[in-house]
LUMSE-248380 format. One record per atom (N, C-alpha, C): x, y, z. Coordinates in steps of 0.2 Angstrom, whole numbers, plus 5000, padded with zeros to 4 digits. Layout:
% residues N
XYZ
...
//
This chain:
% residues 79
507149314975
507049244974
507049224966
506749254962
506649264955
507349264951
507749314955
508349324952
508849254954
508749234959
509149174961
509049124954
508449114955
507949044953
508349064944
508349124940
508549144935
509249134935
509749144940
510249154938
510649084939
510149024941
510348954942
510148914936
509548944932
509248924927
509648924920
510248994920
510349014915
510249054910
509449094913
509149134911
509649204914
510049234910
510749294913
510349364910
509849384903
509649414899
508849434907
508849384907
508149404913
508249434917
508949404922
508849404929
509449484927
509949494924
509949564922
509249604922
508849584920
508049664918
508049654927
507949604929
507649624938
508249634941
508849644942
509249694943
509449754942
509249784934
508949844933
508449874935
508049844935
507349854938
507349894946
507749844950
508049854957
508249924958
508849924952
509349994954
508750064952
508250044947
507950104947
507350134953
507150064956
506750084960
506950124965
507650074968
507950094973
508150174970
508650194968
508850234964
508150324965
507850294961
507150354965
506850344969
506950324975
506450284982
506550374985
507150394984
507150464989
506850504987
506850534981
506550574978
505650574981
505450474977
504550484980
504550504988
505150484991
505150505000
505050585001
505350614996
505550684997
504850714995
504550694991
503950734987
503350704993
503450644996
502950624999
502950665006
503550685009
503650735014
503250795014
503450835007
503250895007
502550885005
502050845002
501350865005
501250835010
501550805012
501250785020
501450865024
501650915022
501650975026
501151005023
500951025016
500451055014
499851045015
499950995020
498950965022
499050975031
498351035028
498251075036
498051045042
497351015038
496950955042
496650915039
496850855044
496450805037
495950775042
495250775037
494850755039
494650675040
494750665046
494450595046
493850585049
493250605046
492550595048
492250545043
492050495044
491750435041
492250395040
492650395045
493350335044
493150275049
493150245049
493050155054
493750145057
493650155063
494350125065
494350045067
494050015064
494249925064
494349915059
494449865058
494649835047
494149795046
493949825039
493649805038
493449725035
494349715034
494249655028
494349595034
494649605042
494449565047
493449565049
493249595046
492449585050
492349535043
492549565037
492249515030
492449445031
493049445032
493449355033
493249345036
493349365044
493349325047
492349325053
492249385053
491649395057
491049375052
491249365047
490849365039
490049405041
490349465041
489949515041
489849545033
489549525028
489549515021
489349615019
488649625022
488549675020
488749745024
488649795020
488549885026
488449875032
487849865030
487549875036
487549835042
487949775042
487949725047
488749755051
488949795050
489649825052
489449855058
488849895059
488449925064
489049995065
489150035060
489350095060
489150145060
489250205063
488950255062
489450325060
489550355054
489950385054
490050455059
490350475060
490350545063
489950595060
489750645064
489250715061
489750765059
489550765054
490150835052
489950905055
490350935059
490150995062
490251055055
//
């Protein structure tokens, strides 16, 4: 939308940096994909003990549950 809004404004010097911008992100997107693969096999087990499986930021907004401990959570026992 940016690059539109520039390339209609005349601003060519700009909306150039966010098409370079683009081709670089794009450009290494495989690589972080690749690197992000391989530790996801170097992790044995992951521990999800003290995790909340509901969201949090839905109890804040909308349950307006402000504080901890109105969440009423209990985490797991670590064995």
């Amino acid at each position: 939308m940016a690059g539109v809004r520039l390339l209609l404004t005349g601003n060519f010097n700009e909306m150039l940096t966010i098409v370079k911008a683009h081709f670089s992100f794009y450009g290494s997107l495989g690589k972080w994909l690749k690197r992000r693969r391989q530790h996801k096999k170097q992790v044995a087990h992951r521990n999800e003990s003290g995790r909340m499986n509901s969201s949090i930021v839905w109890q804040f907004f909308v349950l307006r549950k402000r504080t901890f401990p109105k969440l009423k959570w209990e985490p797991d026992k670590l064995q």
